[in-house]
N, C-alpha and C positions, 0 to 999 in steps of 0.2 A: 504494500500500500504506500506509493509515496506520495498520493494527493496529500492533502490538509484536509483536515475534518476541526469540526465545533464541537468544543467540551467544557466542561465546568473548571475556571482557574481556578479554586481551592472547595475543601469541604466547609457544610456550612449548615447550621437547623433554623426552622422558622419554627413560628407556633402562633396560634390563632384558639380562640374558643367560637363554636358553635352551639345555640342553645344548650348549654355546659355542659357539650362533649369538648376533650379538648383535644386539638390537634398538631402534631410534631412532625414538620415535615423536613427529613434528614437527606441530603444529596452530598455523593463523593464522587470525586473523579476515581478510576480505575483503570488499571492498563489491560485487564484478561478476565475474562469469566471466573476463574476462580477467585482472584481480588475481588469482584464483584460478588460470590456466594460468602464471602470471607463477610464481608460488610453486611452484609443480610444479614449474617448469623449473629456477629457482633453486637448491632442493635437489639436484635429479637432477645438477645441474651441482655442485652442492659434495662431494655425497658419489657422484663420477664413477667412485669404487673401490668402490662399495659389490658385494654379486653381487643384490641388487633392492632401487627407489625404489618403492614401492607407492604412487601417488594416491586420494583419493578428495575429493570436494566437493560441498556440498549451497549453492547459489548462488540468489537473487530474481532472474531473469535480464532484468525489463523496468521501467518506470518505476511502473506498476501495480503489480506484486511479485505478480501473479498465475500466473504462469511460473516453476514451481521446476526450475530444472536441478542434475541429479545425475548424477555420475559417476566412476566406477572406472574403476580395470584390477589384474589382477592381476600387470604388470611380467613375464612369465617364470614365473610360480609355476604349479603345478597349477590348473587353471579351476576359478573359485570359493572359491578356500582363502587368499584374501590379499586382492585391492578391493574385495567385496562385503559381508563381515568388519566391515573398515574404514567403510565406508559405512552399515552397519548399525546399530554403534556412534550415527553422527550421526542417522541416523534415529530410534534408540530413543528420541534425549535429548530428540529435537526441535529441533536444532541448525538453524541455518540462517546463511548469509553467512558461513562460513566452510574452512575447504581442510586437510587433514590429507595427510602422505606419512610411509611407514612405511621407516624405511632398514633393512635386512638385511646384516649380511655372516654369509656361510654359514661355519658351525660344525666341517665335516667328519661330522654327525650327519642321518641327513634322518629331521624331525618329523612326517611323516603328515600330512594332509589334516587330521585332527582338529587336531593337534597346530599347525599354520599356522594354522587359524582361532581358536583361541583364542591363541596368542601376537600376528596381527595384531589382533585384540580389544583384549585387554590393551595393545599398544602407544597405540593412539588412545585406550581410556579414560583409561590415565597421563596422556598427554599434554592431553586435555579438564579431567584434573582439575587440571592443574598452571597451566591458562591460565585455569581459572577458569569460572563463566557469568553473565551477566548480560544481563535483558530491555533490549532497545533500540527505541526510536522512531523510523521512520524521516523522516530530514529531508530537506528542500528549502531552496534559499538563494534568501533573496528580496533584489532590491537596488531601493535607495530612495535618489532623490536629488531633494533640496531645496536653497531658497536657503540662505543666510547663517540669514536673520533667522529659519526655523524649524528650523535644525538641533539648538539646544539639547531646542527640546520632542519633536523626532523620538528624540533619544537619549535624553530622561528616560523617555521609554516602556519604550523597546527595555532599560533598565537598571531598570525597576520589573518587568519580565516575566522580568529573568534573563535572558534571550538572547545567546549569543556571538556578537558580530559586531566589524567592522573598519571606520573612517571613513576618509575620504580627503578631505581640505578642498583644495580647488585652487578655480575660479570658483565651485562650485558643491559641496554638500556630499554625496558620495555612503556610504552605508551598504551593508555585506555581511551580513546578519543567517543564520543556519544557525536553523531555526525546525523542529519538527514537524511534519510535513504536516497533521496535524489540527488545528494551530493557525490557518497561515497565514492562512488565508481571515479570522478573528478580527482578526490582527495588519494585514493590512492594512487593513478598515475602522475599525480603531483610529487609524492611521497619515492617513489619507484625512480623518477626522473632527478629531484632532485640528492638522490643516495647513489644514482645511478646503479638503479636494483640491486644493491645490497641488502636494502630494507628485507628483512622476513613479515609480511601480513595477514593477517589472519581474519 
């Protein structure tokens, strides 16, 4: 996947009451479905008194990014009127790699089908708009190890491009570079050229 996609810049809860149910709507960025089930469980396990943890997540589930997994529940609620809701929300915005769960504790008041799907709504918009959005690139970590003698010009590159990355000098000079996928291919024939393929890449 090397387009850009739209995700949530940080995690983030909203909350709101409805005729005194009250509502918690939690969104985190994720990089992989199991990040995303991780988070699910997370919550469900903190707010273990809640009376429902509604999920929903819209996840790139392979190294291509051409496999979108998505997926609700509606926890206990009337089918339909609570992770579909929630799920819809991410879809509308175009969200992607990221995990939303809507905590409830019921009211003593029951809100109608109508009335759940627009409060689980409103919980995840709050909550998208509170974590923010920003277009992301997806990257690949390339590692690059050179002697001694070219490690200086390996890093003037990798620090003229901007690139976050991590050295480790022991016999031999290794680099951890996080590069965009669309870059890579660029970066290493840069790498390659200016070592004059001495570079080992990985």
């Amino acid at each position: 996947m090397s387009r850009s996609y739209r995700t949530l810049e940080e995690p983030a809860t909203a909350e709101f009451v409805v005729r005194g149910s009250e509502f918690f709507g939690h969104a985190r960025p994720v990089d992989s479905v199991d990040a995303a089930e991780e988070f699910v469980e997370t919550v469900a396990t903190e707010y273990a008194d809640a009376t429902h943890n509604v999920p929903a997540y819209r996840v790139r589930a392979d190294a291509d990014g051409d496999l979108l997994r998505e997926y609700s529940s509606d926890d206990g609620e009337p089918s339909g009127s609570a992770g579909k809701p929630a799920l819809n929300v991410l879809t509308r915005q175009d969200l992607e790699n990221c995990a939303v769960v809507v905590t409830r504790y019921y009211g003593g008041t029951n809100l109608g089908v109508g009335g759940l799907v627009r409060a689980y709504s409103r919980a995840v918009k709050d909550a998208v708009e509170a974590a923010g959005i920003v277009e992301r690139r997806p990257h690949e970590t390339v590692s690059v190890t050179v002697a001694y003698d070219d490690s200086g010009t390996v890093r003037s590159v990798l620090e003229s491009e901007g690139y976050e990355f991590d050295g480790e000098y022991q016999a031999d000079v290794s680099f951890t570079v996080r590069v965009p996928i669309a870059e890579s291919a660029s970066l290493r024939d840069r790498i390659r050229s200016a070592t004059s393929g001495r570079a080992d890449l990985a």
